[in-house]
C-alpha positions as CSV (number, residue, x, y, z in Angstrom):
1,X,97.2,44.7,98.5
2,X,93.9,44.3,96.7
3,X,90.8,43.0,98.7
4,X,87.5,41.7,97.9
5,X,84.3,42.0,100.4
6,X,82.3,45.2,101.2
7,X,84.1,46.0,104.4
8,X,87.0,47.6,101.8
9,X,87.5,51.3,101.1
10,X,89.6,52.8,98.5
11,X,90.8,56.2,97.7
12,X,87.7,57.6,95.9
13,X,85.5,56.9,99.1
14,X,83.1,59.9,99.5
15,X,83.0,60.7,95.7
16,X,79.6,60.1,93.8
17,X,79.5,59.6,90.4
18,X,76.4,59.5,88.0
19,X,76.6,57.2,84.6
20,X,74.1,57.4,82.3
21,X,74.4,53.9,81.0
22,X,75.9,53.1,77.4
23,X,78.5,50.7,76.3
24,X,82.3,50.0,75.8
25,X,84.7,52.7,77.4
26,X,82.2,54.6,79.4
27,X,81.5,51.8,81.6
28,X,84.8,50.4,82.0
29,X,85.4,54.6,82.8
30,X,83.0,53.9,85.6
31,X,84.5,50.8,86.7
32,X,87.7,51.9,87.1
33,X,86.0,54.6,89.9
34,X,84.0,52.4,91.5
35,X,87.2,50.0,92.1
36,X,88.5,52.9,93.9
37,X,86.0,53.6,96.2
38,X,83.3,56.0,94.5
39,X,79.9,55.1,95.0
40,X,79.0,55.3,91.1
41,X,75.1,55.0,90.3
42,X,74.5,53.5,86.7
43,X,71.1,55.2,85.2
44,X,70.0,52.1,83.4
45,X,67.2,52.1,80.7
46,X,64.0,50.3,80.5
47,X,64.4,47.2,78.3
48,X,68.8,46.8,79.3
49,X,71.1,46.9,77.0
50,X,71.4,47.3,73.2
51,X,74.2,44.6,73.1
52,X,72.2,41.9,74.9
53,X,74.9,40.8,77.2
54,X,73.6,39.2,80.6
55,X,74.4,41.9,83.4
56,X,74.7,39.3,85.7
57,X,77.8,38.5,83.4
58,X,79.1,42.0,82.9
59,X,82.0,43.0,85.0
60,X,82.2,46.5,84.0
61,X,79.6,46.9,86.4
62,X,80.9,45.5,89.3
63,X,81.0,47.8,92.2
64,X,78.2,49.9,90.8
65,X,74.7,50.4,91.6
66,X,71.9,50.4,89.3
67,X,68.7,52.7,89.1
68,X,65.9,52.6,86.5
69,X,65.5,55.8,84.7
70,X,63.5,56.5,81.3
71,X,65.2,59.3,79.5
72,X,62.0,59.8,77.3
73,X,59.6,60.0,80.2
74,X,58.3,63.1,81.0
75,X,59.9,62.9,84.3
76,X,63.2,61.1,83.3
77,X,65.6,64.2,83.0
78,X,64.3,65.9,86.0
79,X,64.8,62.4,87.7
80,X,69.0,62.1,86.4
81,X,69.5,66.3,87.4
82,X,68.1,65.2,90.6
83,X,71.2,63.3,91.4
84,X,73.6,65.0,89.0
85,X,72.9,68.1,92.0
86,X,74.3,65.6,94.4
87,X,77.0,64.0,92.6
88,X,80.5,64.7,91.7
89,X,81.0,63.8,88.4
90,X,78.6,62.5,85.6
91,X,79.7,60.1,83.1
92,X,77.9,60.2,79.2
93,X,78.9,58.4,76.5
94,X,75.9,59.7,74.0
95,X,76.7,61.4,70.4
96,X,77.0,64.8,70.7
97,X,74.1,66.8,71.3
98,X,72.1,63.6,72.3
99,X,72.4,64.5,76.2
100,X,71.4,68.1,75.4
101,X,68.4,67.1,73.3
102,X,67.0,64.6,76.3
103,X,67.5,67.3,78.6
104,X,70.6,66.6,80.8
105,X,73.5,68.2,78.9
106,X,76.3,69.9,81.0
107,X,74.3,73.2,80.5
108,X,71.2,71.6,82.5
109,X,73.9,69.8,84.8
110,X,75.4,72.3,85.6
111,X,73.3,74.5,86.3
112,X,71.9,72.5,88.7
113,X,75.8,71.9,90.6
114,X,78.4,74.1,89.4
115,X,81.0,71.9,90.3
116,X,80.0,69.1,88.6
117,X,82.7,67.0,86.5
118,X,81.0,66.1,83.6
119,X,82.4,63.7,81.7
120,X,81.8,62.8,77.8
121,X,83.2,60.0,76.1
122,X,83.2,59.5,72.2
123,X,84.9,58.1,69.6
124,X,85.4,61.3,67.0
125,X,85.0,64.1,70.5
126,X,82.9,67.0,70.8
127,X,83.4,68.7,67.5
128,X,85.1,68.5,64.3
129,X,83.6,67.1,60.7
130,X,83.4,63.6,62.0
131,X,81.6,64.2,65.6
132,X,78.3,63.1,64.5
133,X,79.2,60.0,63.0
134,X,78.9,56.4,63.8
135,X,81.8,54.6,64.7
136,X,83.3,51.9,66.9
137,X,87.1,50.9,68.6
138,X,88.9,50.3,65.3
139,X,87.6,52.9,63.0
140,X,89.1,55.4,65.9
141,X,92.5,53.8,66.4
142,X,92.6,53.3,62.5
143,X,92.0,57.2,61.5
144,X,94.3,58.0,64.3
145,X,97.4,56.2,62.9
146,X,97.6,53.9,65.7
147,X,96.1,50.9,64.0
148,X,98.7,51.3,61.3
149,X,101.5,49.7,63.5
150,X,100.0,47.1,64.5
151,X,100.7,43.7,62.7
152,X,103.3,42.1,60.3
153,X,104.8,43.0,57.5
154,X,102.7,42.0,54.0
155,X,99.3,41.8,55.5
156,X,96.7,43.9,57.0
157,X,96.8,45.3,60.3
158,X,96.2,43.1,63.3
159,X,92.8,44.2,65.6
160,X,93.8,44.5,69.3
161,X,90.4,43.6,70.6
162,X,89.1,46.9,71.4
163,X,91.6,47.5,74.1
164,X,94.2,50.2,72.3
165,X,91.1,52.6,71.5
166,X,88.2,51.9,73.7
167,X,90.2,51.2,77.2
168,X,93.6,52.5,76.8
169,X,92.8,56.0,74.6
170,X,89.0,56.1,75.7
171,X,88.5,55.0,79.3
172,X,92.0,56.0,80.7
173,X,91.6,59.3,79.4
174,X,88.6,59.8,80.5
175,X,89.3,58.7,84.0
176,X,92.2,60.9,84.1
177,X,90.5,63.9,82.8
178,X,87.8,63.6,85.4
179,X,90.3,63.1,88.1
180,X,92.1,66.4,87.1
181,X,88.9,68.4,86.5
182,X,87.3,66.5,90.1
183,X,91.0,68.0,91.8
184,X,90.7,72.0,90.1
185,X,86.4,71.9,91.5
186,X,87.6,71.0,95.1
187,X,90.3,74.2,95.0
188,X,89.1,77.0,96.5
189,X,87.5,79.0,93.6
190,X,87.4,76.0,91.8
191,X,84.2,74.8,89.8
192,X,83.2,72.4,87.6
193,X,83.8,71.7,83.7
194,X,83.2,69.5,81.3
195,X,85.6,67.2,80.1
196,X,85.7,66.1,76.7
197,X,87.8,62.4,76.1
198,X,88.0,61.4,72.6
199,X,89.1,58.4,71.4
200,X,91.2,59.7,68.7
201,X,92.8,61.6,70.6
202,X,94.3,59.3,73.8
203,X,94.7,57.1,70.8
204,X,97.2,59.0,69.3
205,X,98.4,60.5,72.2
206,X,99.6,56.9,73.0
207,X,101.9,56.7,70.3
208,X,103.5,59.9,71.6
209,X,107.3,58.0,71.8
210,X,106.5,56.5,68.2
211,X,106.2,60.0,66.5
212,X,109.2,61.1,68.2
213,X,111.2,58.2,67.2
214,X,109.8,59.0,63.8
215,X,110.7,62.3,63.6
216,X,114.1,61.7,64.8
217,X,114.8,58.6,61.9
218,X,114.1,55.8,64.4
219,X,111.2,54.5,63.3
220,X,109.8,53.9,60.2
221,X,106.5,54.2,59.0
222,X,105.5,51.0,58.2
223,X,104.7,47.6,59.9
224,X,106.9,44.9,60.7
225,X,110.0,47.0,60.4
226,X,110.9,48.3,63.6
227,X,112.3,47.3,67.1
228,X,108.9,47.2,69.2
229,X,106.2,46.5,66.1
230,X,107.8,42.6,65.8
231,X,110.4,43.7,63.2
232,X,113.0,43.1,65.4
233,X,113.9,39.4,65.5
234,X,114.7,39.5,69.7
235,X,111.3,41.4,70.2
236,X,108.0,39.2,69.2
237,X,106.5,35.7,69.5
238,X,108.1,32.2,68.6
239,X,105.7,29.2,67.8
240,X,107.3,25.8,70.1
241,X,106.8,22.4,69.2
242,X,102.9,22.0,70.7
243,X,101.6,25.2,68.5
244,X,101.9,27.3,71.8
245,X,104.2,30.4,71.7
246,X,106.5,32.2,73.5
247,X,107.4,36.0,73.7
248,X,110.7,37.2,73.5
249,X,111.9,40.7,74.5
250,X,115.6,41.4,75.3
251,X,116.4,44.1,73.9
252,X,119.6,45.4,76.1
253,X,122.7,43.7,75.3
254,X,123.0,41.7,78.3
255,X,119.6,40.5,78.5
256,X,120.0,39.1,74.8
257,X,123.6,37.4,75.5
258,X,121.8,35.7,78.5
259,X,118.8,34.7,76.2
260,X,120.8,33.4,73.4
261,X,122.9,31.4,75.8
262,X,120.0,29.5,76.9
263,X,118.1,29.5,73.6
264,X,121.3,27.5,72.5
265,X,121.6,29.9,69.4
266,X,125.6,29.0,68.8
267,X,128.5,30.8,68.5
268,X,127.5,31.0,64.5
269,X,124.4,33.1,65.0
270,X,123.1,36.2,63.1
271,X,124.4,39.3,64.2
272,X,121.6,40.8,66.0
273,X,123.4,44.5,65.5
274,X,123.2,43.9,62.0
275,X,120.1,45.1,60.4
276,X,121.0,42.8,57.1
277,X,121.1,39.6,59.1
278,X,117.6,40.2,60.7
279,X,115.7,37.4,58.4
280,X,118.6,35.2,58.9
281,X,118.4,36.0,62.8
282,X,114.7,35.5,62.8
283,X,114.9,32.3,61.2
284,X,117.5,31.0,63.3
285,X,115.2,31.7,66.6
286,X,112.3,30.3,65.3
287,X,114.0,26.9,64.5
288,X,115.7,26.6,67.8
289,X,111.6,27.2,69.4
290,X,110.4,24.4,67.5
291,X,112.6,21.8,69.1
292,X,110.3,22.1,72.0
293,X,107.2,22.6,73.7
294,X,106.4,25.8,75.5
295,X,106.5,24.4,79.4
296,X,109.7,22.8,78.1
297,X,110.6,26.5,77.4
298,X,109.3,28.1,80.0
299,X,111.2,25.8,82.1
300,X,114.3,27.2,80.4
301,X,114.2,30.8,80.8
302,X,112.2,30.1,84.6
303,X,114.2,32.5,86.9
304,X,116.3,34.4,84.3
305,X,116.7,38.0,82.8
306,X,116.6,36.7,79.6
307,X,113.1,38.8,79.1
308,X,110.8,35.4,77.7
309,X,107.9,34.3,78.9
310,X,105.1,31.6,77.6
311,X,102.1,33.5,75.9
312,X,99.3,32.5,78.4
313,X,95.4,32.5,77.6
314,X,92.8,34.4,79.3
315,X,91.9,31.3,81.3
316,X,95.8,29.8,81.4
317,X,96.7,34.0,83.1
318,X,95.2,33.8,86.5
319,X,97.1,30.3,87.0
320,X,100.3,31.6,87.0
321,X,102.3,31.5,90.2
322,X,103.5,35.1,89.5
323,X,100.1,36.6,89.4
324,X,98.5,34.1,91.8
325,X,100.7,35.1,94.3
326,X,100.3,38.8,93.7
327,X,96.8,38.4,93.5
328,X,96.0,40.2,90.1
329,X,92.9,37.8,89.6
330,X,90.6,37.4,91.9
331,X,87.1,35.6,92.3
332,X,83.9,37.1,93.4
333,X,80.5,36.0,93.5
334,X,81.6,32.8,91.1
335,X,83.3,34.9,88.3
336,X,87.1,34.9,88.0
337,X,88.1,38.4,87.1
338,X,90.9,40.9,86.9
339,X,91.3,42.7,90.6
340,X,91.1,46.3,90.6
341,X,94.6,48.4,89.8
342,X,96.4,50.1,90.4
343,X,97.8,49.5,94.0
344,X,97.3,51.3,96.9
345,X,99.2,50.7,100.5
346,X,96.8,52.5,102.9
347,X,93.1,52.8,100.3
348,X,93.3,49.5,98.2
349,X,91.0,49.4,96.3
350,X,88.7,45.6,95.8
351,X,86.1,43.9,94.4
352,X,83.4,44.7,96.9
353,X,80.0,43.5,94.8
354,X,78.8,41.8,91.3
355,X,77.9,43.0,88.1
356,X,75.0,45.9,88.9
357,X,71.7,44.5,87.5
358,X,69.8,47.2,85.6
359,X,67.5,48.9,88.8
360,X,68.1,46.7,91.1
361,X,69.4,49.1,93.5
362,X,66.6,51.7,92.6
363,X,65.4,51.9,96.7
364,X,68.6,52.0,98.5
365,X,69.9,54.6,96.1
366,X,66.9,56.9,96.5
367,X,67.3,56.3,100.5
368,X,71.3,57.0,100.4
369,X,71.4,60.2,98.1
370,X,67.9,61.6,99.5
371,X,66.4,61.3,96.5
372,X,62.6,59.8,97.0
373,X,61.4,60.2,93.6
374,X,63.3,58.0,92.0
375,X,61.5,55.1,93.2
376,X,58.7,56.0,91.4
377,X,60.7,54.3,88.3
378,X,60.6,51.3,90.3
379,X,63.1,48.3,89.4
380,X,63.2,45.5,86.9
381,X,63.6,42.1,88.2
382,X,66.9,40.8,89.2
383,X,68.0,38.0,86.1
């Protein structure tokens, strides 16, 4: 069960973690602990961030707290080693070498607390000919081979928002890394290490089945022509009759006959074992969509194992009985937002406060970790 309110504890209760702020996977890194329970402390800059987003609006910051800290001050570094000594785990999400050059690089760190988890996130990682450049979500997924499956047949790739390489092979990694590293520091003997999560490298461990199935003749390496990239005519999206779609996924035998049955395909259909008769197959599917609209589908395959759903919209999703009742949305301080996951039955984790705003929590920060000088940094005003 997932809860809301700040009465909830998860499973990372007791664990401190220090983000140094930036954008993209690092903070959604830091969200995903903070859903669980760590008391995570966002080091915010003066003047907030470079993409101009309203924290008030920014839900990777929920469940954080937020202290104002000036890197470039003469007493900025001092002021984020001050709490990386009493914290778990550090989060930076800096080109490489930046964090060493402004003073609180995992040398400095630590130094400071041996068994510190300091985590780095990056596109390109730590080292190699391309760790210095500039780069964002879909150069990373693109260079790793990822992007290349992605998409139809005859056109160019299709961008997955910036979920497949900031999210799923940045931020997941990341959190897992830590995780591990946070588990070998509290071993006996154990100390701390730096963990470095690249990009490229969760994005292409993703794909980890895919090269398999390509080495083994399964797949082939190009888009549109394989059983899970939309090649497949029982595995992808139909258009209906009101310009909605639905997805379609039965891939086992029984599944399809049951989907197929209720599509009305006929007795006459394409054989869907027969590679030849794919187009035909395709073509077939698609016509029998378009003779209606897609609640009149959903309608259709409601309570089946025929493996189709409607394709929902990011404000249709948390409507749906399924997830309504399961609670996978939730509301919180007026915004309508994805509720922490995974599951836990006796730590759930929950949505206990807002989107941090950059210092506000300079004071109760400095009170909590024993740390009276950062309130020399004051706080910004709350927008």
């Amino acid at each position: 069960m997932t809860t809301t309110g700040p009465g909830s504890q998860g499973p990372l209760t007791g664990v401190r973690v220090v983000e140094l702020a930036g954008i993209g996977p690092g903070p959604f890194a830091a969200m995903l602990l903070a859903d669980l329970g760590a008391d995570v402390v966002r080091v915010d800059r003066p003047g907030g961030s470079v993409l101009g987003i309203d924290p008030a609006f920014d839900l990777t910051n929920r469940n954080k707290r937020s202290v104002l800290v000036d890197l470039k001050a003469e007493d900025g570094p001092a002021r984020v080693l001050d709490l990386a000594e009493r914290a778990d785990v550090l989060i930076e999400g800096y080109r490489p070498g930046v964090a060493e050059r402004l003073g609180v690089g995992p040398d400095a760190c630590l130094a400071r607390n041996p068994r510190l988890v300091y985590g780095r996130m990056t596109g390109w990682g730590q080292d190699g000919p391309l760790a210095d450049r500039a780069g964002h979500d879909i150069a990373y997924i693109a260079l790793s081979g990822t992007l290349s499956m992605i998409g139809g047949p005859g056109g160019p790739p299709t961008v997955p928002a910036n979920l497949v390489g900031d999210y799923a092979g940045g931020s997941l990694y990341l959190v897992v890394g830590v995780l591990a590293a946070l588990q070998h520091a509290r071993t006996p003997g154990g100390t701390g290490q730096v963990v470095d999560a690249a990009i490229v490298d969760g994005a292409a461990h993703l794909a980890t089945m895919i090269h398999g199935m390509l080495a083994a003749g399964g797949w082939q390496d190009r888009r549109g022509a394989n059983l899970l990239d939309g090649g497949c005519p029982f595995y992808g999206c139909y258009e209906t009759s009101d310009g909605q779609y639905m997805a379609v996924g039965p891939l086992e035998p029984r599944f399809y006959d049951e989907f197929a049955t209720l599509l009305e395909l006929g007795d006459d259909a394409p054989d869907r074992d027969d590679l030849g008769q794919w187009e035909a197959l395709r073509a077939r599917v698609a016509d029998r969509f378009g003779t209606r609209t897609r609640a009149e589908w959903t309608e259709v395959f409601e309570g089946t194992d025929a493996c189709t759903a409607p394709v929902l919209s990011l404000r249709e999703a948390p409507g749906h009985p399924h997830l309504a009742a399961r609670a996978t949305y939730v509301e919180h301080g007026g915004l309508t937002q994805p509720a922490p996951a995974p599951r836990f039955s006796v730590t759930p984790g929950s949505v206990r406060s807002g989107p941090a705003l950059p210092g506000a929590d300079t004071e109760a920060v400095a009170q909590d970790w024993d740390l009276p000088g950062l309130r020399a940094h004051g706080r910004e005003p709350a927008r």
